[in-house]
N, C-alpha and C positions, 0 to 999 in steps of 0.2 A: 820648897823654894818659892820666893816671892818673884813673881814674871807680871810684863804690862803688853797689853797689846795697844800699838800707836800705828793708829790708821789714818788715812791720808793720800789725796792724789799725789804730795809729793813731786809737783811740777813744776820747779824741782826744787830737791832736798836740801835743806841749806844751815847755817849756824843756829836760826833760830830751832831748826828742830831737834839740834843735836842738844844743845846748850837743854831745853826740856827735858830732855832724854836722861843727862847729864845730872839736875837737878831731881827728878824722880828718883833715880838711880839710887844718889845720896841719903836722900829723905825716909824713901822706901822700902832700901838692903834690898834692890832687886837684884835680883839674878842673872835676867834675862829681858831686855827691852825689842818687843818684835816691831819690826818698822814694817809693815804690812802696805803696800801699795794697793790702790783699788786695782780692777780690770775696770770695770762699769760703775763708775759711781753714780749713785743715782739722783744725787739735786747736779749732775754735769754730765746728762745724756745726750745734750743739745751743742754740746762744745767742745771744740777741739783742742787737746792737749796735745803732748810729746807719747810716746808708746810706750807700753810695757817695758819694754827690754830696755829703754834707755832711762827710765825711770826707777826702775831694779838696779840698772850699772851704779847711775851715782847713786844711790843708795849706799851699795858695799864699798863704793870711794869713798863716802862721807862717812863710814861706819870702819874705816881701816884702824886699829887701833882701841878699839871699844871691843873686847874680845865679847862684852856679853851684852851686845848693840847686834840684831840679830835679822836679817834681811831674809821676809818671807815672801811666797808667791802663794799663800794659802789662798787669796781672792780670786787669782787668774785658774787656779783649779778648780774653783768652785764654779766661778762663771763658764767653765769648758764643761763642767757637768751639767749646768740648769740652763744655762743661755740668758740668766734671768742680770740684773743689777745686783753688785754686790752689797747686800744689806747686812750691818754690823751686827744684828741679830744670831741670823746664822754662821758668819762667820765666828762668831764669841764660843757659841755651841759647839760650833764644830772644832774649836781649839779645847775646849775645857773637855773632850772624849780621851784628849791623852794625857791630861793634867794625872798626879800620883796624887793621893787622898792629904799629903800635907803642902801640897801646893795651893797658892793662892792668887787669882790672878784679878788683875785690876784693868780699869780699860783707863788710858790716858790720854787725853783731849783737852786743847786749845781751848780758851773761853769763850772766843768769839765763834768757836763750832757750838759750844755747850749752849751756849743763847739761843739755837735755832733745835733742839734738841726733841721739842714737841713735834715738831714737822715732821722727824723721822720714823721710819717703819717702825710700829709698834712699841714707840719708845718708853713706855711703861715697863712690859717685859724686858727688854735691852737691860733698864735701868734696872732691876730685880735680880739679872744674873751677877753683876759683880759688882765691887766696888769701883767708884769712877774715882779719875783723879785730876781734876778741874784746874791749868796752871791758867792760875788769873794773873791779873795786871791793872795798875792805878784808872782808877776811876769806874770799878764796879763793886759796888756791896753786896753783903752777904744776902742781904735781901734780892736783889735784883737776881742774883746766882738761883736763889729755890724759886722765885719766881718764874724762873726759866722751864721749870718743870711741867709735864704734864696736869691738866688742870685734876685727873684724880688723885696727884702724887703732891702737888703742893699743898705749905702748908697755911692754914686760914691766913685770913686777912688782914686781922690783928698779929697775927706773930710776924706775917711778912714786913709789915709796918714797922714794928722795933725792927725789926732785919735792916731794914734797909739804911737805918740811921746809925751801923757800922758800915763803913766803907770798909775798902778789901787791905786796910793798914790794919785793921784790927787780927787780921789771922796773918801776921807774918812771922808768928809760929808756929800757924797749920793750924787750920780751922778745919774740925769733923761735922760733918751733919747730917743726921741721921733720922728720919720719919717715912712713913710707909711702907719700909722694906728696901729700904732706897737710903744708902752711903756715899756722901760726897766729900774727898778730903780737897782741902784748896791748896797748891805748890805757890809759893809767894817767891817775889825777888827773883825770877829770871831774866836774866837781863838783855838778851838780844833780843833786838826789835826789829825783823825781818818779814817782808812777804814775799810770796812765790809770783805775787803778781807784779811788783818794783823787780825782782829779779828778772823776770821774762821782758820787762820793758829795757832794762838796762843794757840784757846779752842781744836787743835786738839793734842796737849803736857797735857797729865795726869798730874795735879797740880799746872798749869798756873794759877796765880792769874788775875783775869777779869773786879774786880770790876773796876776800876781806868778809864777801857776804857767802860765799859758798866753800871756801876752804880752795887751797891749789889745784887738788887730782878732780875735784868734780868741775871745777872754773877752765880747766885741761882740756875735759872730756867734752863741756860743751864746745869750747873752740873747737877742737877737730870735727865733730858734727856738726859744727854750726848750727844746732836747736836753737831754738826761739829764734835764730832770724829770718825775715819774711823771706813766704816761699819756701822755708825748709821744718813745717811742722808736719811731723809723721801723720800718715793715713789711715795708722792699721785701726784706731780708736772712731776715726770717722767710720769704719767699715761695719767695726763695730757696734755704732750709731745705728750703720740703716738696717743691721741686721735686729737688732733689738728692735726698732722700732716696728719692722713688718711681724714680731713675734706678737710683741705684748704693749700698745701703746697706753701711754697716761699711766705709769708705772709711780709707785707711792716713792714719797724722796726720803733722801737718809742720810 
């Protein structure tokens, strides 16, 4: 079975993640799309989001109906065993322990994550364990995408250079790219254009209509908790703040 892990603080979950999900799905014959919530993300150890539990909830709101759209807590287990940020490294490892030998799993990431991709823990290794699958969006070339690479994974100077003088209309039937051990497929034309951060600003206006960017049952859920509006963002993640922080400060980001 072909499976994707999609990771994400998911604050909160909304069209544009599904619509990705939706599009790899198609592209990919996946199987299984795990929407994996962080506990401790670690480039947003300093900030406060919504909690676990209500970031899990709409998850399986926004996943009702996608029978193989698959809402994990593998992060929040992992951070109750180490106390540590969840790095996508071991979280991959420790998902591919139960993978069967013709299983194939891919790791599926936003572009505008994949840009910052060097900065993350060990992102060499990450990139080594499986194939990524990069849904870009108008105005990045193919070049600009490897150039995002760690600098021992990119490739020279010269090839970056013809790269980048395809834009990302050249692979919108799937551009593969493959050097140093390191597979990156490009998902082209998904079309919702959503952030988690226009939404939290949005749900924080008394009578803002939500469905449209978050779907009804999760635009539902946040009314009755009133998330994101001021004054009502969960603590338990701040807690979790100062308790990581007294562990292990200046933690590598990911």
């Amino acid at each position: 079975m072909n499976l994707a892990f999609f990771g994400g603080t998911f604050d909160p979950v909304h069209r544009g993640h599904i619509a990705v999900a939706e599009s790899a799905s198609k592209r990919f014959d996946l199987g299984k799309v795990l929407f994996v919530p962080a506990e401790l993300p670690p480039h947003k150890q300093h900030q406060t989001f919504a909690g676990f539990a209500h970031r899990m909830a709409m998850i399986a709101l926004a996943t009702q109906g996608h029978p193989s759209f698959v809402p994990s807590d593998i992060e929040r287990r992992l951070y109750a065993q180490s106390g540590k940020p969840n790095y996508s490294l071991e979280t991959i490892r420790t998902l591919k322990k139960d993978l069967k030998k013709a299983d194939k799993l891919y790791f599926l990431v936003g572009v505008d994550a994949f840009m910052e991709i060097s900065t993350w823990h060990r992102a060499a290794d990450l990139l080594r364990e499986c194939d990524f699958i990069v849904a870009n969006r108008p105005g990045y070339s193919l070049g600009e995408i490897a150039g995002a690479l760690p600098e021992q994974l990119r490739p020279k100077a010269e090839v970056l250079k013809a790269m980048r003088t395809r834009t990302s209309g050249f692979a919108k039937s799937g551009a593969v790219m493959s050097f140093s051990g390191v597979t990156l497929h490009l998902l082209e034309d998904v079309s919702e254009r959503v952030s988690s951060t226009q939404l939290r600003a949005a749900a924080a206006t008394a009578g803002k209509r939500l469905d449209s960017l978050v779907g009804p049952a999760v635009a539902e859920y946040m009314r009755k908790t009133r998330l994101y509006r001021e004054g009502q963002q969960e603590e338990g993640v701040a807690r979790a703040h100062s308790k990581k922080k007294s562990r292990r400060p200046g933690a590598a980001s990911d």
